[in-house]
C-alpha positions as CSV (number, residue, x, y, z in Angstrom):
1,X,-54.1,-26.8,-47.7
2,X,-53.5,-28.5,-44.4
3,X,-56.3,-30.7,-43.1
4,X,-60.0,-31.2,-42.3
5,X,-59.7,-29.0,-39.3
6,X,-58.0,-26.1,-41.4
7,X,-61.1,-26.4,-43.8
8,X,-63.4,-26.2,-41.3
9,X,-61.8,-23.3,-40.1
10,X,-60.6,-21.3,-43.3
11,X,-62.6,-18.0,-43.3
12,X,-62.6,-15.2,-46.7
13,X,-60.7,-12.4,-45.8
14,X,-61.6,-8.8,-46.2
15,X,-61.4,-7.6,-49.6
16,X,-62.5,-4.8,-51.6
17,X,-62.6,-4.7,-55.4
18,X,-61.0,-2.1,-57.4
19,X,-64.0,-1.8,-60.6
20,X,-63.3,-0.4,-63.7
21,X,-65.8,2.6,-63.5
22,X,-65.9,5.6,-64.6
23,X,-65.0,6.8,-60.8
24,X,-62.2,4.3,-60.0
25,X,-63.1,3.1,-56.7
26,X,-63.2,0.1,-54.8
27,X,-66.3,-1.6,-54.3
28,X,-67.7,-4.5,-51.9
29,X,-67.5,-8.5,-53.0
30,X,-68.7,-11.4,-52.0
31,X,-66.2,-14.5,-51.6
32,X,-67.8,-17.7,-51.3
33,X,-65.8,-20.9,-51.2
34,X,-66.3,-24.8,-51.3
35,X,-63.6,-27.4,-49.8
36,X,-62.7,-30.8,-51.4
37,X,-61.4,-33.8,-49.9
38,X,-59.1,-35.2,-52.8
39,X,-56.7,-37.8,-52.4
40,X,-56.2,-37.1,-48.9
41,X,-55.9,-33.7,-49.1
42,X,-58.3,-30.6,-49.0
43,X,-58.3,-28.4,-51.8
44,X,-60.6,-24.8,-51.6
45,X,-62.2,-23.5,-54.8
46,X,-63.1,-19.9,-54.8
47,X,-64.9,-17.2,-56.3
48,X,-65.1,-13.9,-55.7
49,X,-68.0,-11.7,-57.0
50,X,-68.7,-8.2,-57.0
51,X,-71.5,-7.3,-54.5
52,X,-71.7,-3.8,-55.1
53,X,-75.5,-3.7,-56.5
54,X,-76.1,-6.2,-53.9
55,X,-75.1,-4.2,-51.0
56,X,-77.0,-1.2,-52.6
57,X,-80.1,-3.1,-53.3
58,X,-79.8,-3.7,-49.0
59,X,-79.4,-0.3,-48.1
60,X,-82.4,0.7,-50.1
61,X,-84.4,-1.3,-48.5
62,X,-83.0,-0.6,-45.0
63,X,-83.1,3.2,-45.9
64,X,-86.9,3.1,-47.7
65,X,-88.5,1.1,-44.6
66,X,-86.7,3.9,-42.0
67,X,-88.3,6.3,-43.3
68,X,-91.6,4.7,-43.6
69,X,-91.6,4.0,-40.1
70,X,-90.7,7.9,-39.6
71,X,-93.9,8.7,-41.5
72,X,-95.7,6.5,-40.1
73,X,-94.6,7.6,-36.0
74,X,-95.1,11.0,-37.0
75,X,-92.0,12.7,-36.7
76,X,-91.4,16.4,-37.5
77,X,-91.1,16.4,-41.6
78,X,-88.0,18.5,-41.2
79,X,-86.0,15.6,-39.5
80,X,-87.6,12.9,-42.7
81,X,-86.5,14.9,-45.2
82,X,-82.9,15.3,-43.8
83,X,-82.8,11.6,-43.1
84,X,-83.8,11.3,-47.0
85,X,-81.6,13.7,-48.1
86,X,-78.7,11.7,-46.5
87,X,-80.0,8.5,-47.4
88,X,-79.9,9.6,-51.2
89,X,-76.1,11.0,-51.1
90,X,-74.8,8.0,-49.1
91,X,-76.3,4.8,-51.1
92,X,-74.9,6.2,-54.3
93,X,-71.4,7.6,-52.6
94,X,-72.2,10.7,-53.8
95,X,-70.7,14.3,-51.8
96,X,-73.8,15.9,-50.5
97,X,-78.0,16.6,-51.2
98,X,-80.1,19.2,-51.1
99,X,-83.5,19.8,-51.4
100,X,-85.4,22.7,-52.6
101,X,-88.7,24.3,-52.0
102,X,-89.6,27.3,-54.3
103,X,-90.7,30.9,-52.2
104,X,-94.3,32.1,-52.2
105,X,-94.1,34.1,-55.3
106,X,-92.3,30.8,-57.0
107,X,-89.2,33.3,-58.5
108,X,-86.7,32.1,-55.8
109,X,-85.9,28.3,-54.9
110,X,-84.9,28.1,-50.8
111,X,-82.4,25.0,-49.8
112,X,-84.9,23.7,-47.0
113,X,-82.2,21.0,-46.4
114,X,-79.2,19.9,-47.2
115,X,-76.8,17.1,-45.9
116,X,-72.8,16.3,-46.3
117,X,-69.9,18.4,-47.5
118,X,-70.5,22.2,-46.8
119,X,-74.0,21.7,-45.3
120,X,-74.0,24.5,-43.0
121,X,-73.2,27.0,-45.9
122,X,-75.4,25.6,-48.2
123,X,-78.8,25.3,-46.1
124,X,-81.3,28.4,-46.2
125,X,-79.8,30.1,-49.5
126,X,-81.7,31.1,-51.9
127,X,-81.3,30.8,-55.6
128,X,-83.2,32.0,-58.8
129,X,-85.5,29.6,-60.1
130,X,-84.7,30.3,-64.0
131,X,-81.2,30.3,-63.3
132,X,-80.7,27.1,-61.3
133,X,-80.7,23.3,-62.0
134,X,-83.1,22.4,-59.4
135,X,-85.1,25.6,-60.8
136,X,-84.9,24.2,-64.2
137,X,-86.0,20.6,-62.7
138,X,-89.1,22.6,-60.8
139,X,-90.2,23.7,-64.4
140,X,-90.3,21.0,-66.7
141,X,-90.9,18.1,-63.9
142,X,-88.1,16.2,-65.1
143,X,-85.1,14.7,-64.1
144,X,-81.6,16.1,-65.1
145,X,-78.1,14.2,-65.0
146,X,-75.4,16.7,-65.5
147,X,-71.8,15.4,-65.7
148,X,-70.1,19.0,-65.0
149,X,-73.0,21.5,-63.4
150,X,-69.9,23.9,-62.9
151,X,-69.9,24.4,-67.0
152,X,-74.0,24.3,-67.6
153,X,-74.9,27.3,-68.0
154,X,-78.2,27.1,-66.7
155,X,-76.5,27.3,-62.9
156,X,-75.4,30.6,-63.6
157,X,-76.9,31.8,-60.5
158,X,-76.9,28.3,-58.6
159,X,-75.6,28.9,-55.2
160,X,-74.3,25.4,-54.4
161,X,-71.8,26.0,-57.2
162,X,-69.7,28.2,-55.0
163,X,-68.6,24.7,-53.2
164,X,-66.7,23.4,-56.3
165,X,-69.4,20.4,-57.4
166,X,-69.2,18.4,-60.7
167,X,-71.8,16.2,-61.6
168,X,-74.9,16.2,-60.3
169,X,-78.2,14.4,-60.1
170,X,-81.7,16.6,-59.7
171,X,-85.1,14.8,-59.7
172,X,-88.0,16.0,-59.1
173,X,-90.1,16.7,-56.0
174,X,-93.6,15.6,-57.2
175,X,-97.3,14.9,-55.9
176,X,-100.5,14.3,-57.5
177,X,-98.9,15.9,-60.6
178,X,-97.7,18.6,-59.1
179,X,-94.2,19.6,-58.5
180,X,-93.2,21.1,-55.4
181,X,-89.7,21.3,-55.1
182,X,-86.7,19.2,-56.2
183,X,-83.7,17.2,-54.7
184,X,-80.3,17.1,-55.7
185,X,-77.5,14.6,-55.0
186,X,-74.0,15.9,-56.3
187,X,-70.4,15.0,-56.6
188,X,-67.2,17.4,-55.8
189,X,-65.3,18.2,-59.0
190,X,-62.4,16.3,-58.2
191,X,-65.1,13.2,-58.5
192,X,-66.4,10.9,-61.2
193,X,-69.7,11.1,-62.5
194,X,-73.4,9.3,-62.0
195,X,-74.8,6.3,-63.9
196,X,-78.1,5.3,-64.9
197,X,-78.7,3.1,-61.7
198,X,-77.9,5.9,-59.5
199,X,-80.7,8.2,-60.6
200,X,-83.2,5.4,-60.2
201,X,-82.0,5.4,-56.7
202,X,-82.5,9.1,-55.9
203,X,-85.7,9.1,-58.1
204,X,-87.1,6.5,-55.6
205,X,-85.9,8.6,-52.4
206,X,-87.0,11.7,-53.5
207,X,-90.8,10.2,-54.4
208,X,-90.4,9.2,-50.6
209,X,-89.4,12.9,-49.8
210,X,-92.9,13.8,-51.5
211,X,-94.6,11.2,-49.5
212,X,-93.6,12.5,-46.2
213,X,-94.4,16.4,-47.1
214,X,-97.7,15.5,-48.2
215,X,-98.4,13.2,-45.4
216,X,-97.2,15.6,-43.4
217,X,-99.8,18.2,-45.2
218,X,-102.8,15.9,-44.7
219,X,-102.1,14.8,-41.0
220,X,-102.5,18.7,-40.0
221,X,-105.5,18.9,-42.0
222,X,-107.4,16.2,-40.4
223,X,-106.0,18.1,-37.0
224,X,-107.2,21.3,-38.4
225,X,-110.7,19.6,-39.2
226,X,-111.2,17.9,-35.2
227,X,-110.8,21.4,-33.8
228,X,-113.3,22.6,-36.3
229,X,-115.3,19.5,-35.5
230,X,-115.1,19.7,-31.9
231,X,-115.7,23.9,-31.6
232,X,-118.7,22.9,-33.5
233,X,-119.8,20.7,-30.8
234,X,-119.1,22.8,-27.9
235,X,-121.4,25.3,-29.9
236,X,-124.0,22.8,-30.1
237,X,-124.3,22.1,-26.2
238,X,-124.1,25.4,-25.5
239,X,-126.8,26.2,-27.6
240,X,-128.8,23.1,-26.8
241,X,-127.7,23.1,-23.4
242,X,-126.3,26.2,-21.8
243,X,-128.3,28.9,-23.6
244,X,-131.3,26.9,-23.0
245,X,-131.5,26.1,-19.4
246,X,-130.0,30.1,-18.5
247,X,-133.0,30.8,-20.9
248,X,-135.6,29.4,-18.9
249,X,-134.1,30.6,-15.7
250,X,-134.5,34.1,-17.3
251,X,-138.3,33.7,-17.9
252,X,-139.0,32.3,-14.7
253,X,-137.0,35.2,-12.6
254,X,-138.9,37.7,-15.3
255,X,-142.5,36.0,-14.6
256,X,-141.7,36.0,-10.9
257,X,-140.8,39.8,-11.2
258,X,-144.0,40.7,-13.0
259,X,-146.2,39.0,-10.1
260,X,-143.9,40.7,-7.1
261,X,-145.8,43.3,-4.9
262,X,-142.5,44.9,-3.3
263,X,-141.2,47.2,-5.8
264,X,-137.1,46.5,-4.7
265,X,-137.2,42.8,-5.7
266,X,-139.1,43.4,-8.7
267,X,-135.9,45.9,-9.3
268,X,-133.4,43.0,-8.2
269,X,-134.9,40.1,-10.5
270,X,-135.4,42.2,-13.5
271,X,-131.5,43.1,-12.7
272,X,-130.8,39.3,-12.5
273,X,-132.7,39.1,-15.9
274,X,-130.3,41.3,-17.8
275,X,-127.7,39.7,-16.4
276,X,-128.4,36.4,-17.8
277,X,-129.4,38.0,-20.9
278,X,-126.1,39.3,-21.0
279,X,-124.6,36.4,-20.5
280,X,-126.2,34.0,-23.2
281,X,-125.2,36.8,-25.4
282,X,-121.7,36.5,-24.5
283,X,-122.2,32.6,-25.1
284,X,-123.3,32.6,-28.3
């Protein structure tokens, strides 16, 4: 303690907080301090609180309203679902995510995306759907926290195993009831495993990850149903319009025809005739 001005002054340092997890690791805090003037001399009570939820709970929110404004702007559903992908791994610390959409005969699961350790070898691989976690996810539409995925038998065939992950964290990808794919957050081996609070976390993301496919879905609908719309109109003024008018020009030519003494421009409207007969043909 020195004086007023050092109070005044006194900022909290940088700290980090070493929690007794399961994963060992330090964590974010959150000093806060108060300064008394006591017989003539200023004394600074402390605390010092753990601000890891805290600083969680803010990245959420950051994260979730990014990639509602994504949606929203209408970027390429590709690019939302990496940003999600990466969102999930990194607000729970954990290696990397995937997520996977099953193939047109549903008997193979493809890794659409994937983001953080071995990305590169992990997108576009394919993996059967009876004998992979996110397959197993795909068929009973629920969740699955595994603490060693390398030992669970049911990713016998899981491709991702191949890059030495531990636990892991697959939720499903789901919309109006239906499931359509899942995503999977994961540790390395050498790593700790999830809690409860981190699959809330990629639950949340990956129901945003269902929101941008199927808004994604419905926005090239509604595009697919104005070109409908508007080849439907065209057809209407042409018949109403085009069609019509070349129509009446074609019965006008033919009755002028009919009352024509000289023989060669009989010939020569009748020819014009066909022509325009052809041609409303080739309109409609």
């Amino acid at each position: 303690a020195g004086g007023r001005g050092w109070a005044a002054g006194w900022a909290a340092p940088r700290l980090a907080l070493r929690r007794g997890n399961k994963r060992g690791v330090e964590g974010p805090v959150a000093p806060g301090r108060r300064s008394l003037w006591t017989g003539g001399r200023v004394r600074v009570v402390a605390a010092i609180r753990e601000a890891t939820e805290r600083t969680r709970a803010q990245g959420r929110i950051a994260g979730l309203l990014e990639i509602s404004q994504r949606i929203l702007r209408g970027d390429p559903p590709d690019e939302v679902l990496v940003l999600i992908a990466r969102l999930a791994h990194e607000l729970i610390g954990a290696d990397f995510a995937t997520i996977a959409i099953p193939t047109r005969d549903g008997k193979e699961l493809v890794i659409e995306v994937a983001d953080g350790v071995a990305a590169d070898k992990l997108r576009d691989r394919r993996m059967a759907v009876e004998q992979s976690l996110a397959g197993v996810v795909l068929l009973s539409g629920e969740s699955l926290v595994v603490d060693d995925a390398a030992a669970d038998e049911r990713s016998a065939q899981d491709n991702v195993r191949e890059v030495g992950y531990g636990a892991c964290i697959v939720v499903p990808l789901n919309v109006a009831g239906s499931v359509f794919g899942a995503l999977m957050v994961a540790n390395l081996k050498s790593r700790g495993v999830f809690g409860e609070g981190d699959l809330r976390v990629v639950e949340l993301f990956a129901n945003q990850a269902a929101v941008a496919l199927e808004y994604s879905r419905v926005r090239d609908e509604l595009r697919r149903l104005a070109i409908v719309e508007d080849r439907e109109r065209i057809g209407r003024e042409l018949h109403d319009g085009v069609i019509q008018a070349l129509f009446a020009v074609g019965m006008s030519l033919q009755g002028t025809a009919a009352m024509s003494l000289d023989a060669d421009t009989s010939r020569r409207l009748e020819s014009a005739v066909e022509e325009i007969d052809r041609a409303i043909r080739d309109l409609r």
